[in-house]
C-alpha positions as CSV (number, residue, x, y, z in Angstrom):
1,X,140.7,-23.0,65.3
2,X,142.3,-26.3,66.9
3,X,145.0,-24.7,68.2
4,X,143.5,-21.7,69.9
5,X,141.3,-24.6,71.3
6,X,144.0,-26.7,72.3
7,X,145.9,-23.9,74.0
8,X,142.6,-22.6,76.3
9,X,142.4,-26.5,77.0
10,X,146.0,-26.8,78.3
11,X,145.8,-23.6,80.0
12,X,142.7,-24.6,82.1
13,X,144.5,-27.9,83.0
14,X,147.3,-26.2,84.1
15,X,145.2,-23.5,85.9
16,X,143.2,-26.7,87.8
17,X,145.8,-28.2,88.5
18,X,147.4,-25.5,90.7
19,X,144.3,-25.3,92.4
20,X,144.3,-28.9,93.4
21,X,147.5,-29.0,94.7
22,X,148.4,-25.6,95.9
23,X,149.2,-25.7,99.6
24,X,146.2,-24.5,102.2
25,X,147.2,-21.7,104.3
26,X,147.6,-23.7,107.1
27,X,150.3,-26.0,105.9
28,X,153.3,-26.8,107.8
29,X,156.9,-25.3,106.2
30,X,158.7,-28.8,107.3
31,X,159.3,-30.8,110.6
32,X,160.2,-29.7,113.6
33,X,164.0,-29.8,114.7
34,X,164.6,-26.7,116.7
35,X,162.8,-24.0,119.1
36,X,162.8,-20.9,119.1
37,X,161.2,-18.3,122.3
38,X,158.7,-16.5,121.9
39,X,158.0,-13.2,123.7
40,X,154.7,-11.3,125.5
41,X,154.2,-8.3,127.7
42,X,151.2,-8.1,130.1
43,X,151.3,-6.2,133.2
44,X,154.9,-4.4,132.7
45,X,156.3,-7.8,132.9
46,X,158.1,-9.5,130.3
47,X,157.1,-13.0,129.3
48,X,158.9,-15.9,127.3
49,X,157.7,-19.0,125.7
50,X,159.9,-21.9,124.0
51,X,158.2,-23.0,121.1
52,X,159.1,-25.6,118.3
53,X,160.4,-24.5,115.4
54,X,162.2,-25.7,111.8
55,X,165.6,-25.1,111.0
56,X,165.4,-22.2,110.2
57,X,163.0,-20.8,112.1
58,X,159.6,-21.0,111.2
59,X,157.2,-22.3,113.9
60,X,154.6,-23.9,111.4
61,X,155.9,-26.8,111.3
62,X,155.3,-30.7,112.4
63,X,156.0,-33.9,114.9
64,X,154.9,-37.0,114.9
65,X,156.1,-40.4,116.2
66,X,159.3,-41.1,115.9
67,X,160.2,-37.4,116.4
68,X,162.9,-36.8,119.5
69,X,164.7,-33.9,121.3
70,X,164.3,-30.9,122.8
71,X,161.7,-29.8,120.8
72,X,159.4,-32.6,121.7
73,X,160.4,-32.3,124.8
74,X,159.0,-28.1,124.8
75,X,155.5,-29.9,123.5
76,X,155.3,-32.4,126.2
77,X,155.9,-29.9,128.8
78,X,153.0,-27.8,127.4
79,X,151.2,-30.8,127.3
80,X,151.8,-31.9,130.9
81,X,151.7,-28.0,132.5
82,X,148.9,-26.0,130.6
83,X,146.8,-28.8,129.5
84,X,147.1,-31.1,132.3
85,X,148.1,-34.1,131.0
86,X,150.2,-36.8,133.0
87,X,152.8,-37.8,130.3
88,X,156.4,-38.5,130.3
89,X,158.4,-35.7,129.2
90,X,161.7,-37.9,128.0
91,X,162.4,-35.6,124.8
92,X,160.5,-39.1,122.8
93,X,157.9,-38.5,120.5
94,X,156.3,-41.9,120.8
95,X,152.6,-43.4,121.8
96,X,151.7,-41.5,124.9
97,X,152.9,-38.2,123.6
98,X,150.7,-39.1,120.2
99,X,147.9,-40.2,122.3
100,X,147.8,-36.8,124.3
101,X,148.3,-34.7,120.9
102,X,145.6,-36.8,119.8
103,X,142.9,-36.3,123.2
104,X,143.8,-32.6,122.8
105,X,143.2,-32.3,119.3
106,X,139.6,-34.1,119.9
107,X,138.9,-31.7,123.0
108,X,139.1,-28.9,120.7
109,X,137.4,-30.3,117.5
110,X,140.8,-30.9,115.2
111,X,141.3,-33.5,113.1
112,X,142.6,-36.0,116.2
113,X,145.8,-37.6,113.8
114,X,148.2,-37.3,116.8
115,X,150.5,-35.1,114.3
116,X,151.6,-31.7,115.7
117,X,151.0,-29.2,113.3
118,X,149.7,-25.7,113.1
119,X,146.5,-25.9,113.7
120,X,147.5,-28.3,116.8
121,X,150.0,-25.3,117.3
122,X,147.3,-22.5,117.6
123,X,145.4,-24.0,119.9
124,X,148.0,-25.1,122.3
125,X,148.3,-22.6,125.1
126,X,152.2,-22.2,126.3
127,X,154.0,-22.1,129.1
128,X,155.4,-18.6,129.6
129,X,157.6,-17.1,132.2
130,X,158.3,-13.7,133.3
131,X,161.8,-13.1,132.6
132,X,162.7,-13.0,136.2
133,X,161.5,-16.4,136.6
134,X,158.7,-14.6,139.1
135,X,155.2,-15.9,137.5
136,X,154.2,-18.3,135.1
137,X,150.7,-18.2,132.7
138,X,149.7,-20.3,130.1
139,X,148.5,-18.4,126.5
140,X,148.3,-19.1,123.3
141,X,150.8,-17.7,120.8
């Protein structure tokens, strides 16, 4: 009788513990070190966005301070063009990029860590352009 016991016991624990530390769905797959574009059609036209990205691809993934390169730069630009705010865009993660990923993420109700991440991500609304460079919009991916 112990050992049936003993063996629903572990089994539980090692049920709960999955549970506790399995990832929510809107984790991050790494930090960002790339872009990658992103493309719409509205109106016949064709539309691209540059978005940060991981290595290999995947655009759930995060910044923070510290962070630097053309992907920060992609943010920063969003930042600055769709969401009005007067930052530098020098490719440097540092405090006023933070502090604008951080205002943002308060204006729409996030968690206001100044960390890009995917929840940061889908409420961003990018700047697009039609592929002959003859309009510009801002959406969300």
């Amino acid at each position: 009788m112990k050992r049936p016991l003993a063996a629903l016991a572990m089994t539980a624990v090692s049920i709960l513990g999955m549970m506790t530390v399995a990832p929510s769905a809107n984790a991050a797959d790494g930090t960002c070190t790339s872009t990658t574009n992103v493309w719409r059609s509205y109106n016949k036209n064709n539309y691209v966005s540059t978005v940060p990205t991981t290595g290999s691809g995947s655009t759930s993934c995060i910044m923070q301070q510290g962070a630097s390169g053309y992907h920060v730069f992609v943010l920063q630009y969003t930042l600055h063009f769709c969401h009005g705010y007067n930052i530098r865009m020098d490719h440097q993660y540092g405090p006023e990029t933070a502090a604008a990923v951080r205002s943002f993420q308060a204006s729409k109700g996030l968690a206001a860590d100044g960390i890009y991440g995917p929840n940061t991500r889908n409420a961003l609304s990018w700047r697009f352009y039609v592929t002959d460079g003859s309009s510009l919009a801002c959406w969300r991916l």
